[in-house]
VEXSEZA-463387 format. One line per field, with one value per residue (C-alpha): residue in one letter; x, y, z. Coordinates in Angstrom, 2 decimals. Example, Ala and Ser with C-alpha at 12.3 -4.5 7.8 and 13.67 -1.06 7.14 Angstrom:
residues 2
tiro: (a;s)
x: (12.30;13.67)
y: (-4.50;-1.06)
z: (7.80;7.14)
end
This chain:
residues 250
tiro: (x;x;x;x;x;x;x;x;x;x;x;x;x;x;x;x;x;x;x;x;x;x;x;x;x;x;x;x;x;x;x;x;x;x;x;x;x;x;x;x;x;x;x;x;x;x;x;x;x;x;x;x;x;x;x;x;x;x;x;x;x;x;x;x;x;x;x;x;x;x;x;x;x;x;x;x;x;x;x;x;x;x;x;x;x;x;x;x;x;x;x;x;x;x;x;x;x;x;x;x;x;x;x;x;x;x;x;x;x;x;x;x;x;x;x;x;x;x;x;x;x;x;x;x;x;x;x;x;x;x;x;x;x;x;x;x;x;x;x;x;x;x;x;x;x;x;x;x;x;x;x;x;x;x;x;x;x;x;x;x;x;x;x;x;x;x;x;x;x;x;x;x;x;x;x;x;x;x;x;x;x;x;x;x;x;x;x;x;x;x;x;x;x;x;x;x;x;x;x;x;x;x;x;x;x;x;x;x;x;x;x;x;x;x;x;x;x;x;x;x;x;x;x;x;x;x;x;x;x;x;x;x;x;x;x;x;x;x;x;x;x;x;x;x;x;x;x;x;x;x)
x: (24.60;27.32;28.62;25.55;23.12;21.67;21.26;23.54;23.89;27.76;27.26;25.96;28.29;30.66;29.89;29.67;26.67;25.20;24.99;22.39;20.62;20.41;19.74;16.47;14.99;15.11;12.29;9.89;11.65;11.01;7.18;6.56;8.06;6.09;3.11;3.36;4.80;1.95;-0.60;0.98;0.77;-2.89;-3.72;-1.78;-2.93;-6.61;-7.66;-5.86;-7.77;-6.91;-5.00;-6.68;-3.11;-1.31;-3.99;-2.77;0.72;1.48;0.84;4.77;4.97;4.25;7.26;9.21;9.25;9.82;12.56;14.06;13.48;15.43;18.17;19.13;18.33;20.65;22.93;23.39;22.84;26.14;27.76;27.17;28.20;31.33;32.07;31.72;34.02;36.58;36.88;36.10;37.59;34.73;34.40;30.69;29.84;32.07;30.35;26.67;27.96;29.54;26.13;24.11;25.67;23.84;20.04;21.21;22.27;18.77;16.79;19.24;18.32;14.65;14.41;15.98;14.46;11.15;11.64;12.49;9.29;7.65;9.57;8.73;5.21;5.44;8.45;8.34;11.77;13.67;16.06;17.36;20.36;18.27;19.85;17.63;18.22;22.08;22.12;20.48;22.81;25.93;24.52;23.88;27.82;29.17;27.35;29.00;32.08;31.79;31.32;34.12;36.81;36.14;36.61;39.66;41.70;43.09;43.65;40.23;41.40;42.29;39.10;37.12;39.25;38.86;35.47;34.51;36.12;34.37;31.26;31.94;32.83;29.60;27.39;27.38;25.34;22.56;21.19;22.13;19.86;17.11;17.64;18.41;15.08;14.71;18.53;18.05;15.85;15.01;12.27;11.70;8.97;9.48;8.20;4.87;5.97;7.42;8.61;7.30;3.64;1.41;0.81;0.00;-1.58;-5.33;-4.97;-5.38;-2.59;-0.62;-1.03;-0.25;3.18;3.98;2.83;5.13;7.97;7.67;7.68;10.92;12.27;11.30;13.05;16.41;16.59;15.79;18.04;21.04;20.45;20.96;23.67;25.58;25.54;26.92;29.72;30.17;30.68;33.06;35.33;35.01;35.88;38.85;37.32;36.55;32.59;32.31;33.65;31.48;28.34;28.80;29.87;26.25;24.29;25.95)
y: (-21.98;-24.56;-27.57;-29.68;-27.01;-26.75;-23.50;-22.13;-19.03;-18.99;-18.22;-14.98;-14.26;-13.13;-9.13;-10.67;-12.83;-10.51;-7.37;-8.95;-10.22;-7.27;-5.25;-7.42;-7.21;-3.52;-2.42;-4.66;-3.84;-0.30;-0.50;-2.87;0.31;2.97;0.64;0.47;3.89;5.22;3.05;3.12;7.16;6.77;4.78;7.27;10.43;9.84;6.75;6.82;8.31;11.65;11.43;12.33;14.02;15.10;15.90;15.58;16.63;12.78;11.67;12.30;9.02;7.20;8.47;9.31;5.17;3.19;6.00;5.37;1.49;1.26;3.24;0.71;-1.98;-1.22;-0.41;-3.80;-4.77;-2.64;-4.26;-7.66;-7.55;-5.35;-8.17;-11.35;-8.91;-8.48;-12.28;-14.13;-11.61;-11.27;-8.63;-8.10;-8.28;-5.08;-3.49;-4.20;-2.91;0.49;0.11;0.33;3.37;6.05;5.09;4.21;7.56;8.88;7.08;8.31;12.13;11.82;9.61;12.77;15.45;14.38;13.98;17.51;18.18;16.39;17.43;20.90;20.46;18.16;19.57;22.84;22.89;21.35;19.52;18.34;16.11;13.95;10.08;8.63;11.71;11.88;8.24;8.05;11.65;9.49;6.76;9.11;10.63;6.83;6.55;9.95;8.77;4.95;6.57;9.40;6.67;4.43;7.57;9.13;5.75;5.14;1.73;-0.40;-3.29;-0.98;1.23;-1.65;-3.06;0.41;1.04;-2.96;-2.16;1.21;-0.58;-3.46;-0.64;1.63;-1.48;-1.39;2.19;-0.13;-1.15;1.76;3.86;0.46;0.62;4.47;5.18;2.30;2.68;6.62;9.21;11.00;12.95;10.75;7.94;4.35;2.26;1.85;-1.88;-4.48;-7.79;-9.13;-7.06;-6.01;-2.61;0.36;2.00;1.58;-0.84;1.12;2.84;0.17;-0.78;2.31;1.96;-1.60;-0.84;2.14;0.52;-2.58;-0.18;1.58;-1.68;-2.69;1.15;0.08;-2.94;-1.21;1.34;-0.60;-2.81;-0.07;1.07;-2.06;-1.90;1.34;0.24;-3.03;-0.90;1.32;-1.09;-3.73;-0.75;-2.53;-5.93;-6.94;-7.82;-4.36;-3.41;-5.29;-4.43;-0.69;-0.86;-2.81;-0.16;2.54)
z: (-12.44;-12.28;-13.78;-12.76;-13.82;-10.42;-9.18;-6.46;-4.57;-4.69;-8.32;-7.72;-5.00;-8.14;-9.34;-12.91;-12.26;-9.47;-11.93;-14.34;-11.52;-9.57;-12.69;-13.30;-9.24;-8.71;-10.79;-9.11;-5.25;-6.35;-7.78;-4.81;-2.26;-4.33;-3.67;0.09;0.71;-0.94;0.75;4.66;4.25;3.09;5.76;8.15;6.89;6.43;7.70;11.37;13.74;15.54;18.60;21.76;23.44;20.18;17.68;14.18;14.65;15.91;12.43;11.64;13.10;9.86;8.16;11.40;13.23;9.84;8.77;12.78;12.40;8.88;9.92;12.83;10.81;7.44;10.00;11.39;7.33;6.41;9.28;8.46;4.78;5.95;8.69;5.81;3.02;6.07;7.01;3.72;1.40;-0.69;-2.98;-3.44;0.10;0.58;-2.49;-0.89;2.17;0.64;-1.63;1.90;3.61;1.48;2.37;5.64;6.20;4.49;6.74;9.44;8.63;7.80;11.47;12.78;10.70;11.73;14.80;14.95;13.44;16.59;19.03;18.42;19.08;21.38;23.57;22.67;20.87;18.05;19.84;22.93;24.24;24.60;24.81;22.00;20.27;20.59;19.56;16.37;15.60;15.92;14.08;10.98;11.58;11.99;8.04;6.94;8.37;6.77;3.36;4.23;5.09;2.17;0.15;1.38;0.95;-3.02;-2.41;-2.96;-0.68;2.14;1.58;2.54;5.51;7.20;6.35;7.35;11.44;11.61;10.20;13.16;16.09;15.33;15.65;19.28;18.84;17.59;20.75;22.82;20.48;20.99;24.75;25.71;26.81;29.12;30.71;31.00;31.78;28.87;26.84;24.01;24.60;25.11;21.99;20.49;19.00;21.25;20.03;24.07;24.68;22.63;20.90;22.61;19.56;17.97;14.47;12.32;13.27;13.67;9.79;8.74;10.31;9.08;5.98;5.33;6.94;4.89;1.76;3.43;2.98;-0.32;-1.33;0.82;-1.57;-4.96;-3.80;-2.68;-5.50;-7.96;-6.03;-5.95;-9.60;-10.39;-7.88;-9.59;-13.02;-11.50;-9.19;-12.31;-15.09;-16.64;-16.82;-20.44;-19.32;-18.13;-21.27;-23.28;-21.10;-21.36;-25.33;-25.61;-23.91;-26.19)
end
């Protein structure tokens, strides 16, 4: 942990030290997400009570918010880790950020798949150009097209410069989807949570939601986590630890 044997963050900022690390915090990030996913949809599926507009179709909400709420929120994740790899050089922010993009874009496509789901109920119809809507779509093609740069360039170093100023560009998306239904008219309902008033939603409810989104986020960890280490393995193939690591798994 460093010549005075006091520990310190920068020593895990190396891929070396972070893969052991990483390698011991995902199982309990996952059990801890299978945990709360499974309790917020019991709360939301049989302890909520019925809706007095929607009936029971509103209940996609427990999935469909958190889903929404992570995908804006590993956004701004990706972008940050893409911003420090782009100014500071460091390689295992860019790794956590390429290790981000995938359950970004999950969260992306259940947000939207779900909302599909409620929409047709609710609207009558599957979809609509809506301005929340249209939003959140580019946000799941500014993912596909993160991952889809970093791919189509050989060099490792450039991969991650390119991917990093997409990443930086696309966050301004963030609070247009946050803010579209208050700047336009549009279908899609204003929000449930506010950070300034209180909730417009009965408790229970309101646990339900928190409780799956908090698992969401325990699952974005576990996920990137394990993530990060397959792409510290493969970026890190030729290094004589990786060697040595894979050689004592065989």
């Amino acid at each position: 942990m460093g010549n005075s044997g006091k520990f310190s963050w920068y020593y895990f900022s190396s891929p070396q030290s972070f893969y052991p690390l990483a390698g011991k915090m995902q199982p309990w990030f996952a059990a801890l997400a299978a945990i709360l996913c499974v309790a917020g949809l019991y709360i939301g599926f049989f302890l909520a009570p019925t809706d007095a507009q929607q009936g029971e179709s509103y209940r996609i909400i427990f999935i469909h918010v958190p889903a929404a709420w992570m995908s804006m929120f590993l956004y701004l994740v990706m972008g940050f880790w893409s911003g420090v790899g782009l100014v500071l050089n460091t390689r295992l922010s860019s790794m956590v950020a390429t290790a981000l993009a995938p359950t970004g874009a999950l969260f992306t496509f259940i947000a939207l798949w779900t909302g599909a789901l409620w929409g047709k109920p609710t609207w009558g119809t599957w979809w609509v150009w809506d301005a929340r809507l249209t939003s959140e779509l580019i946000l799941l093609f500014l993912y596909i097209g993160f991952m889809a740069l970093q791919a189509a360039i050989d060099d490792q170093r450039r991969a991650d410069k390119a991917g990093a100023v997409l990443a930086l560009v696309g966050v301004i998306n963030i609070p247009i989807i946050y803010f579209s239904v208050k700047w336009w008219s549009t279908l899609h309902q204003g929000a449930s949570v506010s950070m300034t008033g209180a909730p417009t939603m009965a408790k229970t409810m309101l646990l339900g939601m928190l409780i799956m989104a908090l698992g969401f986020w325990m699952y974005s960890i576990a996920a990137t986590l394990a993530r990060t280490r397959c792409v510290i393995l493969e970026r890190e193939r030729h290094t004589d630890w990786v060697a040595a690591e894979i050689g004592g798994q065989t």
